[in-house]
C-alpha positions in Angstrom: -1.2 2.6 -21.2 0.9 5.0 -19.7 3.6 4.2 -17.6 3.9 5.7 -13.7 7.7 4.4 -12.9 8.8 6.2 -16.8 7.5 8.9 -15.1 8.6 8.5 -11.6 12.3 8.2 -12.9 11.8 11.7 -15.3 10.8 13.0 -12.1 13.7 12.1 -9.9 16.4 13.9 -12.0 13.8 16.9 -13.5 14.4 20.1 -11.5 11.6 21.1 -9.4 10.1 23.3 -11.2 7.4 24.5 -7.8 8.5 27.5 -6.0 8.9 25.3 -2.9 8.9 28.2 -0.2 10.3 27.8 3.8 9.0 27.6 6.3 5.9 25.2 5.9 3.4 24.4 8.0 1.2 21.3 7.6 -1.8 19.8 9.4 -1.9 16.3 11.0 -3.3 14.0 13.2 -1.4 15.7 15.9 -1.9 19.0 15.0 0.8 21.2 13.3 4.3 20.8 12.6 6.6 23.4 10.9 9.4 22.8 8.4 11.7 25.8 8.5 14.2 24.5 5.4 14.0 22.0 3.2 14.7 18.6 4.6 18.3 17.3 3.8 18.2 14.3 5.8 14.7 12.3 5.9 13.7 9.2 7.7 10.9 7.5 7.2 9.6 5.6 10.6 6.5 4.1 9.3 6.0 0.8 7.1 5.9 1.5 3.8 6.7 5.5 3.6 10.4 4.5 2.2 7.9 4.0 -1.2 6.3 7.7 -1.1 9.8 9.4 -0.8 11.6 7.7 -3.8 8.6 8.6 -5.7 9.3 12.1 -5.1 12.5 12.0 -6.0 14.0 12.0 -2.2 16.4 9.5 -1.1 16.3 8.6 2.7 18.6 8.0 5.3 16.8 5.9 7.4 14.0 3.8 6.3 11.6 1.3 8.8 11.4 -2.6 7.6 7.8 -3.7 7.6 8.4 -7.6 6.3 10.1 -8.9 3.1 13.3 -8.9 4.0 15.0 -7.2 1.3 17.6 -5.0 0.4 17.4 -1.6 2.2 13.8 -2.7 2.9 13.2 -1.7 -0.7 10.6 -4.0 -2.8 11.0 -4.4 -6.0 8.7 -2.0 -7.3 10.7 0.6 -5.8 14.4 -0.6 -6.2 14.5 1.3 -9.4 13.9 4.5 -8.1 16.3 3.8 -5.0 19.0 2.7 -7.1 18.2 5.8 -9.7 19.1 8.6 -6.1 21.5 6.3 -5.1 19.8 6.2 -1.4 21.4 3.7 1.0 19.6 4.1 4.0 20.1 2.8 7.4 17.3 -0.2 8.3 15.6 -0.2 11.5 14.0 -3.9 12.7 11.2 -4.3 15.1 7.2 -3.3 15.3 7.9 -0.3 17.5 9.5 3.0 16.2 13.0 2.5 18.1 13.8 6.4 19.0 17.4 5.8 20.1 17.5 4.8 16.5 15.7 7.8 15.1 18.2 9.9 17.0 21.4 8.7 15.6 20.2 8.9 12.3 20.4 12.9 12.5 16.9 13.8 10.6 15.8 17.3 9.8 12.2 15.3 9.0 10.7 12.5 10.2 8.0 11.1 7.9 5.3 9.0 10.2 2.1 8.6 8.0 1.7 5.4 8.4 3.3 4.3 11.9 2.9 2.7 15.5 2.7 6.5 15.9 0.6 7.5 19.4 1.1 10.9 21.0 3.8 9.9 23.1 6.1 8.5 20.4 4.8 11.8 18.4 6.0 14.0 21.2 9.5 12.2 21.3 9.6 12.3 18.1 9.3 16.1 17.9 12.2 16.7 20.4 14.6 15.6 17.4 12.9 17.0 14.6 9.7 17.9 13.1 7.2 15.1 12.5 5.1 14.1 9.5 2.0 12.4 11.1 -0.9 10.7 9.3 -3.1 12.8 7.6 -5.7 14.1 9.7 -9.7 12.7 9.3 -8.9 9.2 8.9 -9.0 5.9 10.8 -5.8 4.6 12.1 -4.2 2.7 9.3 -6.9 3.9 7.3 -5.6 7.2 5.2 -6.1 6.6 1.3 -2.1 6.8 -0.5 -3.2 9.6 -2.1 -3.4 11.5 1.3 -0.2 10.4 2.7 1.5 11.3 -0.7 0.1 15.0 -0.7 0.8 15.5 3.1 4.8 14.2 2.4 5.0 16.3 -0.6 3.7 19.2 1.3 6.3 18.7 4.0 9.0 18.3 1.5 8.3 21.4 -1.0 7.2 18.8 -3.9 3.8 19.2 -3.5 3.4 19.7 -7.6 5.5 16.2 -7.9 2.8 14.7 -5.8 0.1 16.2 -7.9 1.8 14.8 -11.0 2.1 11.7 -9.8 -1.6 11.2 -8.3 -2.6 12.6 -11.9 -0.8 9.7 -14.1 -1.7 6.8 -11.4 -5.8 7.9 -11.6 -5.4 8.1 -15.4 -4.1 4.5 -15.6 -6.8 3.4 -12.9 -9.2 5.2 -15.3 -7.9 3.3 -18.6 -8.1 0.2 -16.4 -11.9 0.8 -15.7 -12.4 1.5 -19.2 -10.6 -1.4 -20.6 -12.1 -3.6 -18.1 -15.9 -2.8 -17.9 -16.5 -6.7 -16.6 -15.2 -5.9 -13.3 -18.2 -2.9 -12.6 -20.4 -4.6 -9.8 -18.4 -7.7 -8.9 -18.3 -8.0 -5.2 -15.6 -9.0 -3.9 -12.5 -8.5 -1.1 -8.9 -8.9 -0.1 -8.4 -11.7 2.7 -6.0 -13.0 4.7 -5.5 -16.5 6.8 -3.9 -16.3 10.0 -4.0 -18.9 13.4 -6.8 -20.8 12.1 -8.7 -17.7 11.5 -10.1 -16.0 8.1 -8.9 -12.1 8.2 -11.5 -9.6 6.2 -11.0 -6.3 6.1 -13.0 -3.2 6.0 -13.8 -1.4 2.8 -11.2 1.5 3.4 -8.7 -0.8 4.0 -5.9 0.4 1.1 -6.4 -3.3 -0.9 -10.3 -3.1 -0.8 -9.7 0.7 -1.7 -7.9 -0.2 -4.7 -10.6 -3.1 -5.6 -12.8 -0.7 -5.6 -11.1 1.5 -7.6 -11.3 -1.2 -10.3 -15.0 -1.7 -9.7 -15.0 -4.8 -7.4 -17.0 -3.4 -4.4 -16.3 -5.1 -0.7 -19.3 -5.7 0.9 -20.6 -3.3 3.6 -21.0 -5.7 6.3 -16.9 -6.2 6.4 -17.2 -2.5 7.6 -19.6 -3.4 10.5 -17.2 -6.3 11.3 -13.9 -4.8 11.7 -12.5 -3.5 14.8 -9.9 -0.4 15.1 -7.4 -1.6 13.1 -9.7 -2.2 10.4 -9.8 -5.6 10.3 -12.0 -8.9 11.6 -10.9 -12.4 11.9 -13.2 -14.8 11.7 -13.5 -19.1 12.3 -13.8 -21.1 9.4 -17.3 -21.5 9.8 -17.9 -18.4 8.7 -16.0 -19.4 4.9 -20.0 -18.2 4.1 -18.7 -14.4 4.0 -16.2 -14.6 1.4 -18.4 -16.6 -1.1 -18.3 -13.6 -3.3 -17.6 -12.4 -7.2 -13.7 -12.8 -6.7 -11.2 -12.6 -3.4 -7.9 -11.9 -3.2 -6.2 -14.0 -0.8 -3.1 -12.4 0.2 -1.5 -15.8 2.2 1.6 -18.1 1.3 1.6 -21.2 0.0 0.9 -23.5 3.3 -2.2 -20.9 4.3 -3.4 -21.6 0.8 -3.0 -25.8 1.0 -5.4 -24.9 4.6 -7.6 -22.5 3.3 -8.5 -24.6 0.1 -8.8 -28.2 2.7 -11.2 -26.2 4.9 -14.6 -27.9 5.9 -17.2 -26.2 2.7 -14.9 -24.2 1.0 -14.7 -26.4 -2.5 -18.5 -26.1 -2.1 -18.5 -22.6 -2.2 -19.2 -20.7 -5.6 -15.7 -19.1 -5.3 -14.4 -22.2 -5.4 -16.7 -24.1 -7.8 -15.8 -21.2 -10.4 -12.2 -20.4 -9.9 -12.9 -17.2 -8.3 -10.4 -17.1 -6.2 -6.9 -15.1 -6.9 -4.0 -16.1 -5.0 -1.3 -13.7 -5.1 2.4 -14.6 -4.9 4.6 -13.0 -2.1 5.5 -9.9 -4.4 1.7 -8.8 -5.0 1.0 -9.8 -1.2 3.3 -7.2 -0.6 2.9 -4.6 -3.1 -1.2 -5.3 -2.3 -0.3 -4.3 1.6 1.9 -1.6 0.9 -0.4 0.4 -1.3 2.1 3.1 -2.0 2.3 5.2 -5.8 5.1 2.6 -6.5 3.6 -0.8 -5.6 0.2 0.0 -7.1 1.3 0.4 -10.3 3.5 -2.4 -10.1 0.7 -4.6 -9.1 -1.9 -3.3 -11.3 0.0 -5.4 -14.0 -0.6 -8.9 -12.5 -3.7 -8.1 -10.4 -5.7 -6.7 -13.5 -5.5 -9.7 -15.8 -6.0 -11.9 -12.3 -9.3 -10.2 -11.5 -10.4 -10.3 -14.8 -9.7 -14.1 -15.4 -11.4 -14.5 -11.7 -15.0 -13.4 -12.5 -15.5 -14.9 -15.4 -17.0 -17.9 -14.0 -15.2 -20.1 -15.6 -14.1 -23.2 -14.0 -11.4 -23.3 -16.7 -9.2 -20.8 -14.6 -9.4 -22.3 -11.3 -6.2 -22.5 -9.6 -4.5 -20.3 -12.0 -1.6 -17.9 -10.1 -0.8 -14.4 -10.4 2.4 -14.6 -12.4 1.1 -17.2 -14.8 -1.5 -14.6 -15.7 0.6 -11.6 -16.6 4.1 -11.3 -16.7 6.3 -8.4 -15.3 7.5 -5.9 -18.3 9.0 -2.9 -17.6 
């Protein structure tokens, strides 16, 4: 099995070896933006771009905390690629792209692919630098990483990085599916528990994508369901949805106690036969960041997770994430 973050760190001190030629011009969900040199100073104003950057070997000034709460908003998955440029970027809090915030950081490029990005923000935006919006065809929220990764390495002049990487991340996916033929046809989804409610998502959304990937289809009727964000929320009555091959609950330890005391649910099959996955707080948040970084981080304890899910087996039921498959790097 090959190894993306080996790779990742070659990458970060290999010359570029492209003839990465300014001015560029790239095409967005706001149109077109021109890069006249090559960025020096990059922020990244969306949730999980900080990810996409150090995997091309650029170390940001300014990066946007989306939840976790760590170090330079960096996840573990990624804190060996920060600490390989030495990045130490500034942190901005909050939902809302703060522009006063933007502005003081001085940035020649503002990465935005996956933001609170409308076209007023995107106009602001502009009037400091040029802007990096999500790609353009997609729902909001709803570009694949592979997009955003192409469209950042365009902007930056590492367009053949972002080749390289999307090459050794689909050959590992394709070992996966290989090594893994039991997964081919499972139905099955990401969920979420929030304010008494049971969140599904629609197949696009980056964790079903991934699921998919692996051969654990999400059920088209999630697609009907969700709304513009690309999700649905649902009352416990409706437990009847996710009865499925295998979910993956991405929830904490209290929603798990609630989900698992809920009215029908240890009648359901997924319960009866240990099909459920419960991921810890790092593959919750590798799961929803769904960068180059995080997938293959995850792919190590979601693999052996899913697998052990849809066997049937009432054997495995209850079994966590990291007793499953350890970290080794």
């Amino acid at each position: 099995m090959r190894v993306l973050l080996t790779t990742l760190l070659i990458l970060l001190f290999a010359p570029i070896t492209q003839a990465a030629e300014f001015p560029v011009r790239i095409v967005h969900q706001y149109g077109e933006t021109e890069i006249a040199a090559e960025p020096r100073r990059v922020i990244s104003v969306g949730y999980h771009e900080q990810d996409f950057l150090y995997a091309l070997g650029i170390a940001p000034v300014g990066v946007h905390e989306w939840f976790g709460g760590y170090d330079y908003a960096t996840w573990p998955w990624a804190e060996p690629a920060r600490r390989a440029l030495g990045a130490v970027p500034e942190v901005q809090h909050g939902f809302e792209i703060d522009i006063e915030w933007v502005l003081a950081q001085e940035p020649d490029l503002i990465v935005a692919t996956f933001a609170p990005l409308d076209e007023r923000s995107y106009r602001l935006l502009s009037r400091i630098a040029p802007v990096v919006a999500p790609p353009l065809g997609y729902p909001a929220w709803g570009a694949p990483w592979e997009a955003e990764l192409r469209l950042i390495g365009e902007a930056t002049g590492r367009s053949t990085a972002a080749e390289e990487i999307i090459d050794q991340l689909d050959q590992r996916l394709d070992d996966l599916v290989a090594t893994h033929p039991e997964l081919a046809g499972q139905s099955g989804t990401a969920a979420h528990f929030s304010g008494g409610r049971i969140v599904g998502y629609r197949p696009s959304d980056g964790a079903n994508r991934l699921l998919a990937r692996l051969g654990v289809e999400t059920p088209e009727t999630f697609e009907e369901l969700a709304g513009p964000g690309g999700n649905f929320g649902v009352s416990p009555e409706r437990l009847d949805l996710f009865d499925l091959d295998v979910v993956l609950w991405l929830t904490d330890e209290p929603s798990r106690g609630i989900i698992e005391g809920l009215p029908g649910f240890a009648g359901l099959r997924l319960s009866r036969e240990g099909r459920s996955v419960w991921a810890d707080r790092e593959l919750m948040g590798a799961m929803s960041f769904q960068s180059p970084l995080s997938i293959d981080w995850a792919l190590n304890r979601l693999v052996p997770a899913l697998v052990a899910a849809v066997d049937g087996k009432p054997a495995t039921l209850g079994q966590e994430v990291q007793t499953l498959a350890p970290v080794t790097r």
